[in-house]
matplotlib code that plots the C-alpha trace (Angstrom):
import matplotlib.pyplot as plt

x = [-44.0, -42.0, -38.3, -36.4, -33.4, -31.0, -29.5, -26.3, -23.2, -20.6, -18.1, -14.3, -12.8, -10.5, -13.6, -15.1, -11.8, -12.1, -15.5, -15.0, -12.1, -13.8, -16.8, -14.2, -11.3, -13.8, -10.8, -13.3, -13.9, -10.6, -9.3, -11.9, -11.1, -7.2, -6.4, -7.3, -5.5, -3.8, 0.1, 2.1, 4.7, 8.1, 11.8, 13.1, 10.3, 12.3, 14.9, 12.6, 11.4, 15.3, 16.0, 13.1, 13.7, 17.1, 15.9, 13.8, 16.9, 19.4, 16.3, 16.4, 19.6, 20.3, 18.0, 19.6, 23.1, 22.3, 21.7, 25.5, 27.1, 28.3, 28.4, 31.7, 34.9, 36.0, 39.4, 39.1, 41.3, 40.9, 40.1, 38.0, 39.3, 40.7, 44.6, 46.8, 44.7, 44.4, 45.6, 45.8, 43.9, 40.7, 37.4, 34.5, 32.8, 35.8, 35.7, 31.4, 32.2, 35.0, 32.5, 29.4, 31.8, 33.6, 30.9, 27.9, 25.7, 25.6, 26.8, 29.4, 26.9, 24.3, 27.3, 28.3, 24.5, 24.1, 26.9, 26.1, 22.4, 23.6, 26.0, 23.0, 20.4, 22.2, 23.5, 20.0, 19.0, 21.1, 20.6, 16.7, 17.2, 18.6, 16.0, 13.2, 15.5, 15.8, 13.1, 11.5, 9.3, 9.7, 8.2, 4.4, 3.2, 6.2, 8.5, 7.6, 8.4, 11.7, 12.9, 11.9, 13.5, 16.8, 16.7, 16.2, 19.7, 21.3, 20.3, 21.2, 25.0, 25.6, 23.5, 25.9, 28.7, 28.0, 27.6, 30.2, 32.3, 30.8, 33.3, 36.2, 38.4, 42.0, 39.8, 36.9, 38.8, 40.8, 37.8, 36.7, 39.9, 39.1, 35.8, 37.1, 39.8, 36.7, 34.8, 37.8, 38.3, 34.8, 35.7, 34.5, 32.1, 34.1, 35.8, 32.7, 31.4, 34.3, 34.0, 30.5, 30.9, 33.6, 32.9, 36.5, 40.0, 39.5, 39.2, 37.6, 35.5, 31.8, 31.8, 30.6, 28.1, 26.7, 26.9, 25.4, 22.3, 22.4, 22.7, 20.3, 17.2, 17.4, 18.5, 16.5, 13.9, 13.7, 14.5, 11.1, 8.9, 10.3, 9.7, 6.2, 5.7, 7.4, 5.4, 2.0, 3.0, 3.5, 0.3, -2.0, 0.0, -0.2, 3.0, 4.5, 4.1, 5.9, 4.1, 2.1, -1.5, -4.0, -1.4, -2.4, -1.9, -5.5, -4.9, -3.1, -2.4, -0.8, -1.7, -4.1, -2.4, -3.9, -3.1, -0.5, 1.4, 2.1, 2.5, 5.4, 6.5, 7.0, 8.8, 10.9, 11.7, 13.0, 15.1, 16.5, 17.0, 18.8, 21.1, 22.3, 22.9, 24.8, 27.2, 27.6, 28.6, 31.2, 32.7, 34.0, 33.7, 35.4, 37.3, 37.7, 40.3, 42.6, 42.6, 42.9, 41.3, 42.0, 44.9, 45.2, 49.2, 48.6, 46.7, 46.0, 46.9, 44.8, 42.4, 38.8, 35.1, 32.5, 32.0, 29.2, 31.5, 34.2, 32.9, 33.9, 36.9, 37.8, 37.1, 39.5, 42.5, 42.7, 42.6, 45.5, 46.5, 46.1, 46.1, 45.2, 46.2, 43.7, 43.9, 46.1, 44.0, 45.0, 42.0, 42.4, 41.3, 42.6, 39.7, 36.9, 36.1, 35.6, 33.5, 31.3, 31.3, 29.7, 26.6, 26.2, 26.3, 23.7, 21.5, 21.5, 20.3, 17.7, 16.1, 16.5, 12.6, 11.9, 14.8, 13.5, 9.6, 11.1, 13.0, 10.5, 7.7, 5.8, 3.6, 0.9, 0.5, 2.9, 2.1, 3.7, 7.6, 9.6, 12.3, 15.7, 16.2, 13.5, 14.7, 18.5, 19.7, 18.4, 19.9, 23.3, 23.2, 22.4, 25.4, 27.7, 27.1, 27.6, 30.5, 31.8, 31.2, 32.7, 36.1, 35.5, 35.5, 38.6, 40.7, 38.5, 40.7, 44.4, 46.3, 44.6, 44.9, 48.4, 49.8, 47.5, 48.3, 52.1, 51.2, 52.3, 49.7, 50.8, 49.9, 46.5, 45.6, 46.4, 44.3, 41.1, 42.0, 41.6, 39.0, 36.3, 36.1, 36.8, 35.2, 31.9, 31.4, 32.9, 30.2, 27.2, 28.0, 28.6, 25.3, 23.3, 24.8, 23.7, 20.1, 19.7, 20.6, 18.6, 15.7, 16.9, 16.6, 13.1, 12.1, 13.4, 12.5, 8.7, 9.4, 10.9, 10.3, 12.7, 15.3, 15.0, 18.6, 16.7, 18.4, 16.2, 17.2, 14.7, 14.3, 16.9, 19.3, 19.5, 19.8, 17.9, 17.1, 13.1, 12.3, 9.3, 6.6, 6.1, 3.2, 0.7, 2.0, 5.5, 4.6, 2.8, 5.3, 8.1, 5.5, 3.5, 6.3, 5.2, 7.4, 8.1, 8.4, 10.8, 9.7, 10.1, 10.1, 7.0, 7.6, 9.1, 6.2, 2.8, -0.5, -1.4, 2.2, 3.5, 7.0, 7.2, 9.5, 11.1, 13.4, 16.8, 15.4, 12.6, 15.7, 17.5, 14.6, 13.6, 17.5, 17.8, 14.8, 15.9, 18.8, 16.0, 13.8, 15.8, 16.3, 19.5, 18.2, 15.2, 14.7, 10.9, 8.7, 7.6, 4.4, 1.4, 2.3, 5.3, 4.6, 1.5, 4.4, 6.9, 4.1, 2.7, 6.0, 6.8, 9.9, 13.1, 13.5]
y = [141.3, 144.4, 144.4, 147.9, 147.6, 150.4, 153.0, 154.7, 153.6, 152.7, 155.8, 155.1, 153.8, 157.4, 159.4, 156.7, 157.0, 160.7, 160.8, 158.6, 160.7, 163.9, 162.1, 162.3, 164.9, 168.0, 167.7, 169.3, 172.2, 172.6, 172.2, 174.7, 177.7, 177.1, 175.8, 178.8, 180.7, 183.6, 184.0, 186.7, 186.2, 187.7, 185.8, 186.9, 184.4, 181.6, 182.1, 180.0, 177.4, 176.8, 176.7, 174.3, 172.1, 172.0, 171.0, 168.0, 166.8, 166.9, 164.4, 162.7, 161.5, 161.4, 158.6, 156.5, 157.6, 156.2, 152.7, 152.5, 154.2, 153.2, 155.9, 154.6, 154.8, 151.5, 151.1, 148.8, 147.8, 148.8, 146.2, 148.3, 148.6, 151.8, 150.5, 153.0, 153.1, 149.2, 148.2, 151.2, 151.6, 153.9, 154.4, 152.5, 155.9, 156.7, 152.9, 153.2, 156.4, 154.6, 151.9, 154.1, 156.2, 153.0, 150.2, 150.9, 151.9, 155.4, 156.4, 158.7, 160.8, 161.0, 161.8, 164.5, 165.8, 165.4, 167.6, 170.0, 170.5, 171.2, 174.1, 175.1, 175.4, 177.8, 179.9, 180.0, 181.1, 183.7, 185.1, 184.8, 186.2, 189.4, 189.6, 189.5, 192.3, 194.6, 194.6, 194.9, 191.5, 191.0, 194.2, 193.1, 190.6, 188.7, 189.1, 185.7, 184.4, 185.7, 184.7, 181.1, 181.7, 182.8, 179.8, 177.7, 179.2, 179.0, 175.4, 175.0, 175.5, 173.3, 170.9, 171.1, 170.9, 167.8, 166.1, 167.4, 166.1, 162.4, 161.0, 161.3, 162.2, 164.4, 168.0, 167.3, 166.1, 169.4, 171.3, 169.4, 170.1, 174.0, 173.7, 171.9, 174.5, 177.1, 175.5, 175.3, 179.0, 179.1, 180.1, 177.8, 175.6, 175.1, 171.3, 170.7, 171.1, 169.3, 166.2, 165.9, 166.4, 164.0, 161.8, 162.3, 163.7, 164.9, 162.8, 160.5, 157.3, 159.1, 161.8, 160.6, 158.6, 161.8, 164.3, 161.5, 161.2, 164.7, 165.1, 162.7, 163.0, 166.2, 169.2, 167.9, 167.0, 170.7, 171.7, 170.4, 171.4, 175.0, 174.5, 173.7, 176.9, 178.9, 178.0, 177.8, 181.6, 182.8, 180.8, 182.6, 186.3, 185.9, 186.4, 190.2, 191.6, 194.8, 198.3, 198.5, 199.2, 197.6, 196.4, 197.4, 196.1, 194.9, 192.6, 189.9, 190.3, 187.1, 183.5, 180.5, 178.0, 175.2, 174.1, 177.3, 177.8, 174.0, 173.2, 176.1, 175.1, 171.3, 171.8, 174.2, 171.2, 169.2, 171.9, 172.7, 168.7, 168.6, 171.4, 170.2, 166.6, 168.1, 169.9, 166.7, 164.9, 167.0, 169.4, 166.8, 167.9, 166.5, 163.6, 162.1, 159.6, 161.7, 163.2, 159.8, 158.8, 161.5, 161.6, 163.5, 164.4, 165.3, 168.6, 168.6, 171.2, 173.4, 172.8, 174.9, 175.0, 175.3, 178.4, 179.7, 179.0, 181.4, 184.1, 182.2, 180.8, 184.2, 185.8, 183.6, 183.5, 187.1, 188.2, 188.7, 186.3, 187.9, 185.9, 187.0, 185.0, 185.3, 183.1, 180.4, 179.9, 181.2, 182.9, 182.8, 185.9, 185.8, 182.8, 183.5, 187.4, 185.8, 183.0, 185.9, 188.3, 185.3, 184.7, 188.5, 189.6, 186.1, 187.4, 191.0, 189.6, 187.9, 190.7, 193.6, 193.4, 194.0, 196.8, 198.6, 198.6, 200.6, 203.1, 203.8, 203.8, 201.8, 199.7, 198.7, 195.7, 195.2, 193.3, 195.4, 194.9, 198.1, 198.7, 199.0, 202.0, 203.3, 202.3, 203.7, 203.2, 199.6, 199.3, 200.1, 198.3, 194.8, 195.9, 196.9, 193.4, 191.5, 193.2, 192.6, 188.8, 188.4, 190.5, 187.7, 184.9, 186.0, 186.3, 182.6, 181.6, 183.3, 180.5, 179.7, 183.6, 183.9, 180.6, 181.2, 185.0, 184.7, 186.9, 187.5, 186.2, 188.7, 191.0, 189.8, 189.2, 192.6, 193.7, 192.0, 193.2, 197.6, 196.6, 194.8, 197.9, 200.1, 197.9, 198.5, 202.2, 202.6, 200.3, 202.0, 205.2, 204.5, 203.0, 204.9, 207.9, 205.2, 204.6, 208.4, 208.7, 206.2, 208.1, 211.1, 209.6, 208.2, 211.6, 212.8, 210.0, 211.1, 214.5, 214.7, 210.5, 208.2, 209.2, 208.3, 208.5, 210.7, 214.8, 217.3, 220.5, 223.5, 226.8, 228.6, 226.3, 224.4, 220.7, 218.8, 215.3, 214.0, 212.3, 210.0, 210.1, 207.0, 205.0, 205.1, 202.0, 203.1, 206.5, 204.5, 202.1, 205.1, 207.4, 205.1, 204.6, 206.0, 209.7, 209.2, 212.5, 212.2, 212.1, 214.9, 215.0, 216.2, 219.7, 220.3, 221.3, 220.1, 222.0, 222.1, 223.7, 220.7, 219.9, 216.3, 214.0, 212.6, 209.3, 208.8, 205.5, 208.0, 210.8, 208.1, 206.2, 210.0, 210.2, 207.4, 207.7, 210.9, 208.8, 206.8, 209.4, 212.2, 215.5, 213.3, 210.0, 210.5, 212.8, 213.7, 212.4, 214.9, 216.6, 216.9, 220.6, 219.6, 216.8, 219.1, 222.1, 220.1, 218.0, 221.9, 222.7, 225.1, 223.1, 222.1, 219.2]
z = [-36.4, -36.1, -34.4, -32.8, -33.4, -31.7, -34.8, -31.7, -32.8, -30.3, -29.6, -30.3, -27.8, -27.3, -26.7, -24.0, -22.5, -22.1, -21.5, -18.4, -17.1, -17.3, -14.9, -12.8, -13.2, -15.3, -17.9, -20.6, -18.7, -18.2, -21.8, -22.6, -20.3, -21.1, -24.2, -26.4, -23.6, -25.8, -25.6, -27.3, -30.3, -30.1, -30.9, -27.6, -25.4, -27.3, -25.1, -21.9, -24.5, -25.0, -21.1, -20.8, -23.7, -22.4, -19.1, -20.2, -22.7, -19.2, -17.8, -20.3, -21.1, -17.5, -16.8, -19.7, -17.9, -14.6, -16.1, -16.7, -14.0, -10.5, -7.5, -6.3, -4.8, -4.7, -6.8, -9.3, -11.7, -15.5, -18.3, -20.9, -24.6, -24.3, -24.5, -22.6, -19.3, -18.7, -15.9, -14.2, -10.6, -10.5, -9.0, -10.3, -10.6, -13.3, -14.4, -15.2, -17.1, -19.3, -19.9, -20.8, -23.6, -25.1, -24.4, -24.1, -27.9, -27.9, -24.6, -25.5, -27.4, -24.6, -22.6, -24.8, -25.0, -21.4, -20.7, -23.5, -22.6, -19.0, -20.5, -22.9, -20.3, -17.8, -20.5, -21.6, -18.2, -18.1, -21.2, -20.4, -17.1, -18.7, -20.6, -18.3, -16.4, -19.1, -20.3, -16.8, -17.3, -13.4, -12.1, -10.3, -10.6, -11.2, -8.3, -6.9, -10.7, -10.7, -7.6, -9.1, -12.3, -9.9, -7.8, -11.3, -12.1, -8.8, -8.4, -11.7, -11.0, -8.3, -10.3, -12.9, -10.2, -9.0, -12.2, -13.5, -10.1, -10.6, -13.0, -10.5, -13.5, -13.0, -14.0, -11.9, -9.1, -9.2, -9.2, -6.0, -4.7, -5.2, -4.0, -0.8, -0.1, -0.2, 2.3, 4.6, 4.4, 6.0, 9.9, 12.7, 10.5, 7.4, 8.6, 9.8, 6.4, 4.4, 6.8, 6.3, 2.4, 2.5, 4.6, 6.4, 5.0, 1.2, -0.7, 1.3, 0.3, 0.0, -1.7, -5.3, -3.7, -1.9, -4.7, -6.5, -4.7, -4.7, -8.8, -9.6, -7.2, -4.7, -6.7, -10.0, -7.8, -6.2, -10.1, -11.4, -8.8, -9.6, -13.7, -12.8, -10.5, -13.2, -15.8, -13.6, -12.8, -16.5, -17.2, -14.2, -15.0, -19.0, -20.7, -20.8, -24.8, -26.5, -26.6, -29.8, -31.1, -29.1, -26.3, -22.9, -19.6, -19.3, -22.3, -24.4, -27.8, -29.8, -30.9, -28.9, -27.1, -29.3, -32.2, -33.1, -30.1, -29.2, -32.7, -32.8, -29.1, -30.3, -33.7, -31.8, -29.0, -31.7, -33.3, -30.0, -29.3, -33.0, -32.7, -29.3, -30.5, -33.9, -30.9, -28.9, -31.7, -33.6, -30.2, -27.9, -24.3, -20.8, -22.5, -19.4, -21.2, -22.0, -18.6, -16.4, -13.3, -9.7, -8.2, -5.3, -6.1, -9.7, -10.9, -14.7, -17.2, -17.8, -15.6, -15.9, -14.5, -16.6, -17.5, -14.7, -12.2, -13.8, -11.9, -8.6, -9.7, -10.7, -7.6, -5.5, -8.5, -8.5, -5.0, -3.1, -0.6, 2.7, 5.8, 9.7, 12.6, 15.9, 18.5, 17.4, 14.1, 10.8, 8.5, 5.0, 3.6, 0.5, -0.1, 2.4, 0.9, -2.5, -0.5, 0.7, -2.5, -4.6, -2.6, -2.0, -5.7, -6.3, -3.6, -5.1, -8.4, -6.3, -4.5, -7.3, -8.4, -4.3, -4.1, -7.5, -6.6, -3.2, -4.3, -7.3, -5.4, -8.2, -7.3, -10.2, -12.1, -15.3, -18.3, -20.9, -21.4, -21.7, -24.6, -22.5, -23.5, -22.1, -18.6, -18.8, -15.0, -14.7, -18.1, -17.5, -14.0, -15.8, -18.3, -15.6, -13.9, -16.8, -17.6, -14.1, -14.6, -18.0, -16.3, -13.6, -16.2, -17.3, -13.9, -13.7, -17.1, -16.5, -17.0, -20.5, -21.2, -20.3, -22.1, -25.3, -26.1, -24.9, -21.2, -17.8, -15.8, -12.7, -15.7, -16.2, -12.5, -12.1, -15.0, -13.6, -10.0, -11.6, -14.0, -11.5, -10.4, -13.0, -15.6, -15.2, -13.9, -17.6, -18.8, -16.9, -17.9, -21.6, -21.5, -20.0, -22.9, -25.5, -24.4, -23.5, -27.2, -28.9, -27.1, -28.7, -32.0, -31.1, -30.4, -33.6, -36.0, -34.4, -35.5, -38.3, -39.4, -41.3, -43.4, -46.8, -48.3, -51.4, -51.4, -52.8, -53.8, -52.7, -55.0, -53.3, -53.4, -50.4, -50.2, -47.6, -47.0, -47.4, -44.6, -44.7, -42.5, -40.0, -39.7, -37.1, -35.4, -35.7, -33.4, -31.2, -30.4, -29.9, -27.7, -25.8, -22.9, -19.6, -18.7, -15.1, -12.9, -10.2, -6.3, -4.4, -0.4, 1.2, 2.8, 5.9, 7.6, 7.1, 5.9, 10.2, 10.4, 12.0, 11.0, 9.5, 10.6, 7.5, 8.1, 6.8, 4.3, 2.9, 1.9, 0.3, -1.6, -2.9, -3.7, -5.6, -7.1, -9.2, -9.9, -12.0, -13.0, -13.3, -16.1, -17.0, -17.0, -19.7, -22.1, -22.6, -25.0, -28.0, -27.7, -30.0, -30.5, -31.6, -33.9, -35.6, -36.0, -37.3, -40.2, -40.8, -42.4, -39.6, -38.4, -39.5, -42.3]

ax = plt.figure().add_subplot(projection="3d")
ax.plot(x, y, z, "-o")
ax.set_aspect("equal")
plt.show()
């Protein structure tokens, strides 16, 4: 008598699991078409990883945060163990706060990296954003990209606002205070807009609970939905690389998405997490007990945003105070123009990739990044703007300058009032002359190649420096930028001998065009002739 007996051994429970979910989701096919999906290797991507690492460590913490704290205005009195505020009156917003540093295990430091992830991840934003700029990462297809990567950063701040607004501290509640006095600058609409923030006469009894909701569920809500549609974008485009051998704009050059990339990506989480927590815990930020609970008649010492609202808070310190009186009603200039500076400069930033696709009339797909100085208008346009901000920053900090370097502050408002304007016309044209002459020195380092340091005496006694000859990759990384010619207007009169009707916005996109692609605004890329002359011995040394 003969038995079967059945030889299949059972599959691990793991695969059975994923066997059944791709029955019903196709997550193999999936995995295959995207996990070895090539991305390209340079130090200056980490600069998103950091903005997004950041971004999950502010989720993070601030789900363990909201365990402790209470959205509210009711005044209680305080009975925590930190001794010189007990018994003094405060919000329970102010009161949770206390409790979360002193009480609770570990609160403080979740605090601390809370608030320093927060400062971490829009600094990483902007440093990121200015890299995608000059390096022109946003040109097609990426427009739509960057206009999510810009409302990442504007959402950003006002997230950061709010949160920072929630303890109902003295320095919070001043910068409320400022914020409040902005809005009711705003003609017609601007009481409107403070009662409904407010919930009545500042301070009111709402307005924690409502930037509350507002800090915790809609502007990280809107947050992450933007992360995803960032990231889905740089997944579908592919990621921008450098000029080099091989690198083309119908390719990818770089390293598979499994098992090198995430493996880099998730050690690099880590380090990011770790150097943020070593901050938090040795560079105390907002001690709110040092500070007290808000007071409406008390304004501490001091008192400073964070530092991406400098710019703002700049803007209104340092403008001068003019008022107009129409109708009965008084309109406070000297706060509204600043009001409407800020979002216009924001919005600027916002629809550059659209304004520079115009006037240069480009309009093919991207995928290699430029060198900056390769690109020197758009170049010295990001460096005049962010010298315009850092000026701002410090009109946003007079007070602190004034007190710290022994000052007049008139003397310093003054300053930033000539040099917002002066400021960075000197910054765009001393740019511009430094990329012009780093492409001079591409040119001749493609010539003549690298310097050597190593004098050599020739027969007749001159001394000349040997200058080593570059390697292939080296000359194709300094030729292989595009030489733009610049647009010309069509002729007056057409081939039929029709005379063309040229529009006023066609003469000033050709106008600014050659104030991109300009003789002065590029200097031409060295010819073969030229390179074969020069190796033949028939140049200079």
């Amino acid at each position: 008598m003969s038995t079967v007996t059945n030889t299949q051994k059972k599959a691990p429970a793991g695969e059975r699991v994923a066997d059944w979910a791709d029955g019903r989701l196709g997550i193999y096919t999936l995995a295959k078409a995207n996990m070895r999906k090539i991305f390209p290797d340079h130090w200056s991507f980490m600069l998103g990883e950091i903005c997004l690492y950041s971004f999950l460590i502010i989720i993070l913490t601030g789900v363990y945060l909201t365990m402790f704290f209470h959205p509210s205005m009711n005044e209680v009195e305080y009975a925590g163990s930190y001794v010189p505020l007990q018994g003094q009156l405060m919000s329970e917003a102010f009161n949770s706060t206390m409790h979360i540093s002193f009480e609770v295990r570990g609160g403080l430091l979740i605090r601390q990296i809370h608030h320093w992830a927060a400062l971490i991840f829009l600094a990483g934003m902007f440093v990121h954003m200015m890299r995608v700029f000059f390096t022109g990462a946003f040109r097609k297809p990426r427009e739509i990209n960057w206009l999510f990567g810009f409302l990442l950063f504007f959402l950003g701040m006002f997230t950061g606002f709010t949160g920072y607004s929630l303890p109902d501290d003295l320095l919070s509640g001043t910068g409320v205070r400022f914020m409040q006095g902005a809005i009711l600058s705003v003609p017609i609409v601007g009481t409107y807009l403070s009662m409904f923030l407010f919930g009545g006469e500042f301070p009111g009894g709402d307005f924690v609970a409502r930037f509350y909701s507002a800090h915790v569920l809609l502007l990280p809500g809107i947050m992450l939905g933007l992360v995803v549609a960032h990231l889905i974008l740089v997944f579908v485009h592919k990621h921008t690389h450098f000029e080099g051998p091989g690198r083309t704009n119908k390719n990818v050059v770089g390293m598979p998405l499994l098992p090198v990339y995430m493996a880099k990506a998730g050690g690099f989480f880590f380090l990011v997490f770790g150097v943020i927590a070593i901050i938090a815990a040795i560079a105390s930020i907002n001690p709110i007990w040092a500070l007290g609970p808000y007071r409406p008649d008390q304004v501490s010492t001091g008192a400073q945003p964070d530092w991406y609202m400098g710019f703002a808070e700049g803007l209104i310190r340092v403008m001068p105070g003019w008022e107009i009186n129409l109708w009965g009603h008084t309109l406070v200039l000297g706060v509204f123009i600043p009001l409407v500076i800020f979002p216009v400069v924001l919005a600027a930033i916002a629809v550059y990739p659209f304004i520079e696709s115009w006037i240069t009339g480009d309009k093919r797909e991207h995928h290699i990044a430029q060198r900056p100085r390769n690109a020197p208008t758009r170049t010295a346009f990001g460096v005049a703007w962010i010298t315009a901000y850092m000026i701002m920053l410090v009109g946003g900090g007079n007070d602190l300058w004034a007190t710290h370097f022994h000052l007049s502050i008139n003397s310093i408002t003054w300053f930033v009032r000539i040099f917002f304007f002066v400021g960075p016309v000197i910054a765009f044209i001393v740019t511009k002359r430094i990329c012009l002459g780093l492409q001079r020195r591409d040119k001749d380092k493609v010539l003549h190649g690298r310097e050597s340091g190593i004098i050599k005496r020739l027969p007749h006694g001159e001394f000349v420096e040997v200058h080593e000859p570059l390697s292939q990759g080296e000359l194709y990384k300094l030729t292989a930028h595009e030489q733009y010619a610049p647009a010309e207007l069509p002729p007056a009169v057409d081939e039929n001998g029709v005379q063309r009707k040229i529009g006023a916005m066609e003469k000033l996109r050709v106008k600014l065009n050659k104030g991109y692609y300009g003789d002065d605004n590029q200097v031409a890329k060295p010819t073969q002739e030229e390179y074969k002359e020069i190796q033949s011995g028939h140049g200079h040394h």
